[in-house]
OpenMM code with the backbone's topology and positions (N, CA, C; nanometers):
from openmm import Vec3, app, unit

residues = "UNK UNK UNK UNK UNK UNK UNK UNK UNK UNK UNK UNK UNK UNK UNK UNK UNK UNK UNK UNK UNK UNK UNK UNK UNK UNK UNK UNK UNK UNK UNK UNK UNK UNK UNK UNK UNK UNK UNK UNK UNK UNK UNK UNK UNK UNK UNK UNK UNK UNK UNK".split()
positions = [
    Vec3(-0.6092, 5.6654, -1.0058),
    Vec3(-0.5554, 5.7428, -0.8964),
    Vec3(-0.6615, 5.8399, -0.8453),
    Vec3(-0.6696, 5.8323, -0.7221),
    Vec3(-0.7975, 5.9533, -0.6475),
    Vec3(-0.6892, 6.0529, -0.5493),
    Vec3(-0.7759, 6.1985, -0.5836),
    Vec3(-0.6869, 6.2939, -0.5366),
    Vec3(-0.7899, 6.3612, -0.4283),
    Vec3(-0.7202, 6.4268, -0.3029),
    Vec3(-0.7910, 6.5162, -0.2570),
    Vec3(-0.7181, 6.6278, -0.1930),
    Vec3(-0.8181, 6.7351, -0.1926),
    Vec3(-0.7399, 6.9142, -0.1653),
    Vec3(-0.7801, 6.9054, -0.0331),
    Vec3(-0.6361, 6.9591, -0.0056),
    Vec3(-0.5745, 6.9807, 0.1433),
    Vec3(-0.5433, 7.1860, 0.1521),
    Vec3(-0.5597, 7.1934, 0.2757),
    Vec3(-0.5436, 7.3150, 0.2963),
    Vec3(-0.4363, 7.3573, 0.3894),
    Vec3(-0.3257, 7.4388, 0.3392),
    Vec3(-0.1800, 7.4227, 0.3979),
    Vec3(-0.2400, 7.5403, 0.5109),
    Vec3(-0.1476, 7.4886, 0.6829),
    Vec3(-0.1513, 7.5267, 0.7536),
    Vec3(-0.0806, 7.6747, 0.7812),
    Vec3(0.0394, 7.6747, 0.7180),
    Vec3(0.0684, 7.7955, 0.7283),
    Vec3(0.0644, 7.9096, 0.6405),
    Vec3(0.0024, 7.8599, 0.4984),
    Vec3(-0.0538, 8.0137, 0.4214),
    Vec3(-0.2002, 7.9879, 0.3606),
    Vec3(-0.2587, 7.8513, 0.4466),
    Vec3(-0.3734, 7.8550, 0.3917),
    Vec3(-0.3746, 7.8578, 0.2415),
    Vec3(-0.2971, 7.8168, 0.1877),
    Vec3(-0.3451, 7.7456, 0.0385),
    Vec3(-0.4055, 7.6143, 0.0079),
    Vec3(-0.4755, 7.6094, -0.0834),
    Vec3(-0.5406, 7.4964, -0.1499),
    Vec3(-0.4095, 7.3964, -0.1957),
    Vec3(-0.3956, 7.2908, -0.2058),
    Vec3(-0.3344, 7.1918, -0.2868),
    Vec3(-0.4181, 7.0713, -0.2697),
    Vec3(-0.3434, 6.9666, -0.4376),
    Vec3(-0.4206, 6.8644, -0.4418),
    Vec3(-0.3086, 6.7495, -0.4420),
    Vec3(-0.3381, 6.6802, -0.3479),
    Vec3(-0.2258, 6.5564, -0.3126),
    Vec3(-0.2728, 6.4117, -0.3488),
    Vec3(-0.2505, 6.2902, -0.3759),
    Vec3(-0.2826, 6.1557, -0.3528),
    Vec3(-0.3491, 6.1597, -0.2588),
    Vec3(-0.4867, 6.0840, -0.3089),
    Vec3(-0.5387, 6.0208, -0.1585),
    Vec3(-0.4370, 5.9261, -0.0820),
    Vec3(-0.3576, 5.8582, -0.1504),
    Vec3(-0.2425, 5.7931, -0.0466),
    Vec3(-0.1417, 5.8491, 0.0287),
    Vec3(-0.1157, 5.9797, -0.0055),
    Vec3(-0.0288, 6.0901, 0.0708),
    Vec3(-0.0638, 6.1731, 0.1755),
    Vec3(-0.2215, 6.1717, 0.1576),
    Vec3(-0.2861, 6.2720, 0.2581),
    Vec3(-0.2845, 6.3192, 0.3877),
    Vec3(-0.2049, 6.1886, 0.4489),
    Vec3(-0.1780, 6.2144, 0.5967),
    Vec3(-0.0141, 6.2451, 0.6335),
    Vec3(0.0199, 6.2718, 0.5306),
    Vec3(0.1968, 6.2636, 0.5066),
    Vec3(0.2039, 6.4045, 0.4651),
    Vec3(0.1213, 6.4483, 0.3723),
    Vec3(0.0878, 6.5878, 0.3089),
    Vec3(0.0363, 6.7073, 0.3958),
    Vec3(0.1379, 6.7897, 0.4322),
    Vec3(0.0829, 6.8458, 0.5344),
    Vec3(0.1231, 7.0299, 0.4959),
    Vec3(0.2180, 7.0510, 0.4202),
    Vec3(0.2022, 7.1499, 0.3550),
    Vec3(0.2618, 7.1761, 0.1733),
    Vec3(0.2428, 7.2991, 0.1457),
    Vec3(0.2179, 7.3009, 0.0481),
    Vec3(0.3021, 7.2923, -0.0684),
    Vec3(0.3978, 7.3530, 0.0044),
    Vec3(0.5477, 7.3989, -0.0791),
    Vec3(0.6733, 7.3742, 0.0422),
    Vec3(0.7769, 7.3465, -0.0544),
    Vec3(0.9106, 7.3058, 0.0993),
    Vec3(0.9230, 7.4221, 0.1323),
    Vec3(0.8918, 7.5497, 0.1141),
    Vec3(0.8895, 7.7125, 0.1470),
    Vec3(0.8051, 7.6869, 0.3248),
    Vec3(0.6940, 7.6725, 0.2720),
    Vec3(0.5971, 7.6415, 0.4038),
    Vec3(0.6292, 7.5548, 0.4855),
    Vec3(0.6913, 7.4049, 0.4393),
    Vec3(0.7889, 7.3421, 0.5808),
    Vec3(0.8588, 7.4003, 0.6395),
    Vec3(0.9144, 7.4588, 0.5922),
    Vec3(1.0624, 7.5325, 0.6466),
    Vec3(1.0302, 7.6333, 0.7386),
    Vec3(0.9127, 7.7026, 0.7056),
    Vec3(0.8516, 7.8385, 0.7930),
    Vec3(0.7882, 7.7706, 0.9432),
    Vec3(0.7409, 7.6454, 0.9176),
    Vec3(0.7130, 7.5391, 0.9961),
    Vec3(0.8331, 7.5036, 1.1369),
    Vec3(0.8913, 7.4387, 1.0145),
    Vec3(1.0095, 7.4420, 1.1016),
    Vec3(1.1089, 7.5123, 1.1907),
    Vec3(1.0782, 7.6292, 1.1240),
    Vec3(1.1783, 7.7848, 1.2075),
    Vec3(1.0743, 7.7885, 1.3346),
    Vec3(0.9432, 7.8115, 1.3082),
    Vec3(0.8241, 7.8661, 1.4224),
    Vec3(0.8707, 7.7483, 1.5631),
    Vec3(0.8786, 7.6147, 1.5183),
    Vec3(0.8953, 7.5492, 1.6244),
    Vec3(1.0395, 7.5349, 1.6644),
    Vec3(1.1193, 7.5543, 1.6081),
    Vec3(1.2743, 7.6067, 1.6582),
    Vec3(1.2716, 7.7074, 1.7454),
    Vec3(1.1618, 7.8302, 1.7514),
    Vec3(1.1459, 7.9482, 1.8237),
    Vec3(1.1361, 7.8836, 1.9594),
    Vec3(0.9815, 7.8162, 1.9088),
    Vec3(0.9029, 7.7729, 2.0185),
    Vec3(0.9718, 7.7295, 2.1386),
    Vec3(1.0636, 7.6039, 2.0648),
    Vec3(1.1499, 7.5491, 2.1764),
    Vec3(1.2300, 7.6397, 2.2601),
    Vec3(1.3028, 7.7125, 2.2288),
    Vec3(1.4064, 7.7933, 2.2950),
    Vec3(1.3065, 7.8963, 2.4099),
    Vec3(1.1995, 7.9308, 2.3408),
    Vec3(1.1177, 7.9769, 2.4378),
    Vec3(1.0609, 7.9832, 2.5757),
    Vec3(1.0427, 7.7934, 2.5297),
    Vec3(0.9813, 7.7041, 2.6475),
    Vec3(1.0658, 7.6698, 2.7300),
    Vec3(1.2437, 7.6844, 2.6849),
    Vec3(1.3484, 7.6768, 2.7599),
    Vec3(1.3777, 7.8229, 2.8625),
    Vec3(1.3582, 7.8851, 2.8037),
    Vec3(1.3777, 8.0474, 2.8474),
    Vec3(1.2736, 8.0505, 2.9617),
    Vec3(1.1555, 8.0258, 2.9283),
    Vec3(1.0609, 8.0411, 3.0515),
    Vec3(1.0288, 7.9310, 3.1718),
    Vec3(1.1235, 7.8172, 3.1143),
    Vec3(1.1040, 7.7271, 3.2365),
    Vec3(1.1843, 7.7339, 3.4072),
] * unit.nanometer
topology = app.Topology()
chain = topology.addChain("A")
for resn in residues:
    res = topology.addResidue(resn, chain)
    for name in ("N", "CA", "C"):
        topology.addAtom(name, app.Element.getBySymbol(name[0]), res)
C-alpha cells in the first residue's frame, strides 16, 4: 500500500491518505467537511440575495 500527505483546505492540516483515495480525500476530519459544507450553504443564499 503507498500513502501520500494531503493538506486539508480548511484548517490546513497535514493528513496521510491512500494513494488510491487521494482525489476523493479532500479533508481531514468529518469536523472540516461539515465547516465546508456550512461556508457553501452561506455562499449560496448570498448569491441569491445579491442577484
Amino acid at each position: 500500500m503507498e500513502y501520500v500527505t494531503k493538506i486539508c483546505p480548511i484548517c490546513g492540516s497535514e493528513f496521510i491518505v491512500l494513494k488510491e483515495a487521494e482525489e476523493k480525500a479532500i479533508y481531514c476530519t468529518l469536523e472540516c467537511l461539515l465547516i465546508s459544507q456550512e461556508r457553501m450553504r452561506g455562499e449560496d443564499f448570498s448569491s441569491l440575495i445579491s442577484a
